[in-house]
C-alpha positions in Angstrom: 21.1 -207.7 55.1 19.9 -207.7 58.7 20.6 -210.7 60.2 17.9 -213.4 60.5 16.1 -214.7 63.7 15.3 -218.3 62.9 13.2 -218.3 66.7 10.8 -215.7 65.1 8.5 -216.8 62.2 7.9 -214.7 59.6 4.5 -215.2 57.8 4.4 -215.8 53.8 4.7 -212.9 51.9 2.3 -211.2 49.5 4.7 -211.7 46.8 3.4 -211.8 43.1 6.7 -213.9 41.1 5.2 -212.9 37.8 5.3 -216.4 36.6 2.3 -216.1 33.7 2.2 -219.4 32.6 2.0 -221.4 35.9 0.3 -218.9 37.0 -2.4 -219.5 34.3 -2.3 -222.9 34.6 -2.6 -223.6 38.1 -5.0 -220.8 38.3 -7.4 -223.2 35.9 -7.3 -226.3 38.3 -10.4 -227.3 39.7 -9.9 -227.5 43.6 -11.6 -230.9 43.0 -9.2 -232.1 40.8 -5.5 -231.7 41.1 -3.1 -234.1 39.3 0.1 -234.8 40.2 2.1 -231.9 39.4 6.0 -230.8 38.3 7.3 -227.5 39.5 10.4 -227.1 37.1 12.9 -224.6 36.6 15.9 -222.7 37.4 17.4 -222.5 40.9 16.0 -219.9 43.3 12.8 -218.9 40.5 10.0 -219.7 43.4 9.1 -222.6 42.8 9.4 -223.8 46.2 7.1 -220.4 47.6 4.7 -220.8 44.7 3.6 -224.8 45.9 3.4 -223.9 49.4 1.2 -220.6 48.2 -0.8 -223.4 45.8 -1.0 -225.6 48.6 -2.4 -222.9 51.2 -4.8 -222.3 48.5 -6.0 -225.6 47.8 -6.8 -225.7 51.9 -8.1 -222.1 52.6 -11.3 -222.9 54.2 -13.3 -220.2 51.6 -14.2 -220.7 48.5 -12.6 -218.0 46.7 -9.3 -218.2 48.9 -7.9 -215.5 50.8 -5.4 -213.3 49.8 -2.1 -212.8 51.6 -2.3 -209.3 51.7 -5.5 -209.7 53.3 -7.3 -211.3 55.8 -6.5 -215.0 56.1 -8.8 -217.6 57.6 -7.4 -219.8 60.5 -6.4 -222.4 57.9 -4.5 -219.6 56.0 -2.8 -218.3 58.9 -1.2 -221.8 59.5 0.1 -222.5 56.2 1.5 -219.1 55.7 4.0 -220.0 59.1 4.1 -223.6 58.0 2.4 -225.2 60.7 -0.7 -226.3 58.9 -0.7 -230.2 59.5 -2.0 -230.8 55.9 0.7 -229.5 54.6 4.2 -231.9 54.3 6.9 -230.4 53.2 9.5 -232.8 52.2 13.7 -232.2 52.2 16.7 -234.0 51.2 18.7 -234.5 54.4 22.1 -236.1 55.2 22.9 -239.7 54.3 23.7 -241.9 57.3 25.1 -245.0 55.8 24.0 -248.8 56.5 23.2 -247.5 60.3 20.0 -245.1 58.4 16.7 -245.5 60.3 13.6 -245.0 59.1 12.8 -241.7 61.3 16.6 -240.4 60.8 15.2 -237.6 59.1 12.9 -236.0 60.7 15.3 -233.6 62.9 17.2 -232.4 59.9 13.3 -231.5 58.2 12.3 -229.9 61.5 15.9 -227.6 61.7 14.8 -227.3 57.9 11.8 -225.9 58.7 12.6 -223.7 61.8 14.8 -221.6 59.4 12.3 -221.8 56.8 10.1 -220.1 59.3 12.1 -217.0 59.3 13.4 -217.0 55.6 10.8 -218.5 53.2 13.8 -218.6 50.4 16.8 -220.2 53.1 18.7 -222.8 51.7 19.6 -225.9 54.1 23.4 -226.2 53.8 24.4 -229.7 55.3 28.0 -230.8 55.0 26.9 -234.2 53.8 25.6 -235.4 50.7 21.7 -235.3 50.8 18.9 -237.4 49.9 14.9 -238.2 50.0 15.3 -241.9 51.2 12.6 -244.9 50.5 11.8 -244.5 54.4 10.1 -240.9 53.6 8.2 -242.2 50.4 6.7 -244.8 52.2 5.7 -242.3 54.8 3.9 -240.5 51.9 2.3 -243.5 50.8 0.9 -244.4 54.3 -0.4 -240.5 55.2 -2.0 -240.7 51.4 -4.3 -243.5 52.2 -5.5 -241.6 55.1 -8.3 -239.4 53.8 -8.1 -235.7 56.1 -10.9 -235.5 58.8 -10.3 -231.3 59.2 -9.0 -230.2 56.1 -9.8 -230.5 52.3 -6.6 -232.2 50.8 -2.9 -233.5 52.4 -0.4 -232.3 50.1 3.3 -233.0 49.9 5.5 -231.0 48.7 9.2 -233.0 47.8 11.7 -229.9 47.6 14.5 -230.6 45.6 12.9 -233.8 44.2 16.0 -234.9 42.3 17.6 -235.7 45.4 15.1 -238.6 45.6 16.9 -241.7 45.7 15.5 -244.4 42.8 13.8 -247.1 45.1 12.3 -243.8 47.0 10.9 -242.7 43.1 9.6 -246.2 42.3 8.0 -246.7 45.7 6.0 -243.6 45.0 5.2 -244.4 41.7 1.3 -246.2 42.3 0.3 -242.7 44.4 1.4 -240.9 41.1 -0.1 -243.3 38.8 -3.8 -243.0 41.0 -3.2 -240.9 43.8 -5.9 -240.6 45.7 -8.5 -237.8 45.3 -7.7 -235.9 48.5 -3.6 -236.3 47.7 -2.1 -234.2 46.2 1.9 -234.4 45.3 4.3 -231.7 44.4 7.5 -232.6 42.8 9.5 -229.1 43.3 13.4 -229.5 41.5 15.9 -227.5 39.3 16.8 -230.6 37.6 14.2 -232.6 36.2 15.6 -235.0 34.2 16.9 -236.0 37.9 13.7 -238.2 38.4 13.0 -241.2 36.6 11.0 -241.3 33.4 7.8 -243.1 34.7 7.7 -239.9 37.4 8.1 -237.3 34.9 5.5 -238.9 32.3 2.8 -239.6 34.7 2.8 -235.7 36.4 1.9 -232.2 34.9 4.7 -229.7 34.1 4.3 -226.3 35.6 7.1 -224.4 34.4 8.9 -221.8 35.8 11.5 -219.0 34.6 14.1 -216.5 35.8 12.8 -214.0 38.1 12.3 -210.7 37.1 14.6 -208.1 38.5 11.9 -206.0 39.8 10.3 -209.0 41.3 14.0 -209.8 43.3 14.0 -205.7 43.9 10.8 -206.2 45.2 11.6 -209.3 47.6 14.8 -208.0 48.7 13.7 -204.6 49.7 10.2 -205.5 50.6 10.9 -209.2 52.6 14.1 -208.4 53.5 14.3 -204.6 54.0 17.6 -204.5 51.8 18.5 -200.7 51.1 17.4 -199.8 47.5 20.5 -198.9 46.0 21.9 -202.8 47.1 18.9 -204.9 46.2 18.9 -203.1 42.3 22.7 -204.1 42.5 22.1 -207.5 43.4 19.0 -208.3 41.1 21.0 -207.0 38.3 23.8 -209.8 39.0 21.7 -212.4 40.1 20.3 -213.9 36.8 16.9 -214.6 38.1 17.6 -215.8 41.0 17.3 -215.1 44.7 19.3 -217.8 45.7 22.2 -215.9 43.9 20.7 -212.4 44.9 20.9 -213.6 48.7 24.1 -214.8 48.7 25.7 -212.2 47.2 24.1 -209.9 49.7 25.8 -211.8 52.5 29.2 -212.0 50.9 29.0 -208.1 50.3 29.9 -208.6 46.4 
C-alpha cells in the first residue's frame, strides 16, 4: 500500500458500500425530519463513511443532492474534505485523569481529523485508554441550541459512541429525547449495547453488515490503488472489514 500523506487531503469517495437496508431507510427520510439515528454494526462495515456521506447530504445546498462522482456544490466540496463547519465529528480521545480540562480534547480530534483527511477509513491509535467525556456532550448540547445561519442542519456525528462515558450519555439524553429540528445526532459504534438503554430506545437503528468482498476489492484498488492480485487476497481474509483488509495490507500477511 503506498504510503499515506496525512498533509494532503483526499476528497470522499464515490463509493457505493452496498448496504440495502440503510440504504433504504435513510434514503426515505424527509430532509425535514431526521430523528436521532443509530449506525450499528460490525467493525470497519462503513458506518463511519456512510453518516458523514448522510450528513453531506442532508447539507448539499440542492434539492436533489449532488453526487460524489459528479459535480458537487460548494457545500459538498467541504464536507467531502471534512471542513464543512456544520458538520462535528466527534472521537474518543485519551483520558487525562483529575487534571482533564474541558477543551483537552480538541487537539487529539484535530490530529484525528488531519489523518482522516487523507484516509477516510484510518483508525486513531492512542496508547491510552479513550473516551467521549461530559465536557464534549455539553459542547453538543450548547452548539444544538444554536439554530445554523448558512447551512440547513448541524449534525454530529459521535464515532465510536460506546466509548461515551455514562454522565456524557445522560447529559445528552434531553437533545435525544427533543432535539431540536435543525440537530441532528449520529451515534456511529460496533458495540451498541455499550450505550445506555434510555440512548438506544429513544434513537433509530440503521443497521449495518459485513462488507462485500467486491465492495473492499473495490475500495482497496480503487481508493487506495492496491494491485489487484493483493486487494482480492485481502478482501477474501478480511471478513467484511476494511479495518482488517488495511491492516493486513500493512503487515504484508
Amino acid at each position: 500500500m503506498p504510503p499515506r500523506t496525512p498533509q494532503e487531503p483526499r476528497p470522499l469517495p464515490a463509493l457505493d458500500l452496498e448496504q440495502p437496508q440503510a440504504s433504504a431507510y435513510l434514503g426515505s427520510l424527509k430532509r425535514d425530519a431526521i430523528p436521532p439515528l443509530l449506525f450499528d454494526g460490525p467493525d470497519g462495515s462503513g458506518k463511519e463513511f456512510a453518516a458523514i456521506e448522510f450528513a453531506r447530504a442532508l447539507l448539499c445546498e440542492k434539492e436533489t443532492p449532488c453526487r460524489l462522482d459528479g459535480p458537487r456544490c460548494a457545500s459538498c466540496l467541504r464536507a467531502s474534505v471534512l471542513e464543512h463547519p456544520g458538520i462535528h465529528l466527534i472521537y474518543p480521545t485519551p483520558t487525562q485523569g483529575s487534571g482533564e480540562d474541558d477543551e483537552g480534547d480538541v487537539t487529539d480530534i484535530a490530529k484525528i481529523l488531519e489523518d482522516k483527511r487523507s484516509d477516510i477509513f484510518s483508525q486513531p491509535v492512542f496508547s491510552k485508554k479513550t473516551s467521549i467525556r461530559i465536557a464534549r456532550a455539553r459542547a453538543i448540547i450548547q452548539r444544538a441550541s444554536i439554530k445554523p445561519f448558512d447551512a440547513r442542519y448541524t449534525v454530529f456525528i459521535l464515532v465510536d459512541a460506546h466509548a461515551m462515558r455514562e454522565e456524557a450519555q445522560n447529559a445528552l439524553l434531553k437533545v435525544v429525547e427533543e432535539p431540536p429540528p435543525h440537530a441532528v445526532i449520529i451515534f456511529v459504534t460496533s458495540n451498541a449495547e455499550g450505550l445506555l438503554y434510555t440512548i438506544r430506545s429513544r434513537v433509530q437503528r440503521v443497521r449495518f453488515f459485513p462488507l462485500k468482498r467486491s465492495v473492499l476489492e473495490t475500495i482497496l484498488t480503487g481508493y487506495y490503488d492496491v494491485e489487484a492480485k493483493a486487494a482480492k487476497r485481502a478482501a477474501a481474509m478480511a471478513q467484511g472489514s476494511i479495518n482488517r483488509a488495511n491492516a493486513m495490507l500493512e503487515s504484508g500477511d
